[in-house]
C-alpha positions as CSV (number, residue, x, y, z in Angstrom):
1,X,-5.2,20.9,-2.1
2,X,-5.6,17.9,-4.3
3,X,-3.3,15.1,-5.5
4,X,-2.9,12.5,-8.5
5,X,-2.5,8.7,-6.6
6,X,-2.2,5.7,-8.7
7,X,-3.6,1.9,-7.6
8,X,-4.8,-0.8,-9.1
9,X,-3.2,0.5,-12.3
10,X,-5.4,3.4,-12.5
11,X,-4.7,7.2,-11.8
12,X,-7.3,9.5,-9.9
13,X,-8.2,12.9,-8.9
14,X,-8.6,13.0,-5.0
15,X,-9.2,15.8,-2.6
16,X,-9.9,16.0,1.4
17,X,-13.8,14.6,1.5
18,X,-13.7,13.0,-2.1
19,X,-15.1,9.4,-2.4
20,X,-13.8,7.5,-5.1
21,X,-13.7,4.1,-6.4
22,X,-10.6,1.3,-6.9
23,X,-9.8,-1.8,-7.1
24,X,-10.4,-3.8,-4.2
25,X,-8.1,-2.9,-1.3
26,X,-7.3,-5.3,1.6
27,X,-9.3,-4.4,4.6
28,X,-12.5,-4.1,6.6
29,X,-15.1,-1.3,6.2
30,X,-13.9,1.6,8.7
31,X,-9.9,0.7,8.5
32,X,-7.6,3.6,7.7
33,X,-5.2,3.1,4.6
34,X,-2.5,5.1,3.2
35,X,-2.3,5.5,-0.6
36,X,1.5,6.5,-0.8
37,X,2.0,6.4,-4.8
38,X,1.3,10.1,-5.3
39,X,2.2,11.4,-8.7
40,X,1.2,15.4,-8.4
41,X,0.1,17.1,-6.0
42,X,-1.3,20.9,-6.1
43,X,-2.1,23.8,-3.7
44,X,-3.8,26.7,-5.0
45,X,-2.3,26.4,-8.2
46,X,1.2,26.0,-6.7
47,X,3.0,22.7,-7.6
48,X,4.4,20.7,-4.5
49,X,7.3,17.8,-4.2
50,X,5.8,14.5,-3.8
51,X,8.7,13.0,-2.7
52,X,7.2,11.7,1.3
53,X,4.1,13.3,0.4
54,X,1.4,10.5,1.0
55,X,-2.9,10.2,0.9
56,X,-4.9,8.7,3.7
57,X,-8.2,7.4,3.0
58,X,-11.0,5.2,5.1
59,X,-12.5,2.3,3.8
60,X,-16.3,2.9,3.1
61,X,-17.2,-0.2,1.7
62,X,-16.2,-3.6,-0.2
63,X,-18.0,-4.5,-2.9
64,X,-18.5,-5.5,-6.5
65,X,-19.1,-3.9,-9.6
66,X,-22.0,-4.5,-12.5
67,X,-21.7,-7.9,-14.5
68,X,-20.0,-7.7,-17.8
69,X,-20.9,-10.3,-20.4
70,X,-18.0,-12.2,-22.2
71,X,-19.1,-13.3,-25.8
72,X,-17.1,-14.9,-28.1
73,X,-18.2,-16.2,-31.3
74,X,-16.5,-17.3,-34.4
75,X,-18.7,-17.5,-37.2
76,X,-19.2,-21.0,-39.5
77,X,-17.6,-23.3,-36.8
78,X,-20.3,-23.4,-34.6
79,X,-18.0,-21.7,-31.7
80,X,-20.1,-19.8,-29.1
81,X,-18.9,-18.7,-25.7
82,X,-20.5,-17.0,-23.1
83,X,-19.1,-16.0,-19.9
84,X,-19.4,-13.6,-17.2
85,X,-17.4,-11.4,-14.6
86,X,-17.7,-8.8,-11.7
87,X,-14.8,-6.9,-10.3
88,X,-14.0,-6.8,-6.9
89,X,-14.5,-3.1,-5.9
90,X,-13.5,-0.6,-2.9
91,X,-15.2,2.6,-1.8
92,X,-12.8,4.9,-0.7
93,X,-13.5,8.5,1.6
94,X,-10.3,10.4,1.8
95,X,-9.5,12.0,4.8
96,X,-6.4,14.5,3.9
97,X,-4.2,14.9,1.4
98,X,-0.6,15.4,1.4
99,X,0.3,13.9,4.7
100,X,4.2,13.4,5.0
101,X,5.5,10.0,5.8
102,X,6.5,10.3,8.8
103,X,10.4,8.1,9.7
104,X,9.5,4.9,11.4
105,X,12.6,4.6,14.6
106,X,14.6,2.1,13.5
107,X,14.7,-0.9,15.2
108,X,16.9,-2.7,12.9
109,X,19.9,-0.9,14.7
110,X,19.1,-0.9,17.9
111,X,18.2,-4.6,18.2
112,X,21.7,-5.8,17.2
113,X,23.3,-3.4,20.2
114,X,20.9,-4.5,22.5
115,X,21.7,-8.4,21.7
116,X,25.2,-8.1,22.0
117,X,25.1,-6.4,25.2
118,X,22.9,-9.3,26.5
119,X,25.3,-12.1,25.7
120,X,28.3,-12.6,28.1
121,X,31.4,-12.0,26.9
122,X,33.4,-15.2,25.9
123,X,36.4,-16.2,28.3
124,X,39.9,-15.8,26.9
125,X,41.3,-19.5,25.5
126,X,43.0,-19.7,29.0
127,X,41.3,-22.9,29.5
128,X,43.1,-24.1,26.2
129,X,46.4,-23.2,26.8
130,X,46.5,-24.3,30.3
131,X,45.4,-28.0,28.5
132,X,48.0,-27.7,26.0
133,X,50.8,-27.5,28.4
């Protein structure tokens, strides 16, 4: 099985064992991330729904790519600019492909029930009425 995944802007290729490399990623050598942007994905020829389909992938290594000289120059004004640059670069191994997301429990509901079940129940304005008589 192998998948198109899109990050940093870029498209690639993967399959289970592939190593590619992206645009840095946040992250330490040896943490797990998830590359959940996938825009095909293909199983022996047979075309799958990428909707919750997602990549995972280990972080190999962080590092940065080969200089590349900036030179600008405008002739008869005397106008010379020189100026480096090396991207910030991740090494990627994927593990599998075509994981489904699985549904996080929501603890956004749950939370609010729990909260109002801890507060006590306001008295009834008794104390109000007995003051306004």
């Amino acid at each position: 099985m192998f998948a198109i995944v899109r990050t940093g802007g870029k498209q690639y290729r993967v399959a289970a064992g592939d190593k590619i490399v992206v645009e840095k990623l946040a992250g330490e050598a040896g943490d797990k991330v998830t590359l959940d942007d996938v825009l095909f994905a293909s199983d022996a020829g047979e075309v799958k729904p990428t909707a919750g389909l997602s990549v995972s992938a280990e972080i190999l290594t962080q590092g940065r790519g080969d200089k590349v000289i900036v030179f600008k120059k405008r002739r008869r004004h005397n106008y010379r600019r020189r100026n480096g640059h090396r991207q910030s670069l991740t090494v990627l191994k994927i593990l599998a492909v075509g994981d489904a997301k699985k549904a996080a429990p929501k603890k956004a509901e749950a939370a609010p029930a729990e909260a109002a079940a801890a507060k006590p129940a306001k008295k009834p304005a008794a104390k109000k009425a007995a003051a306004a008589e």
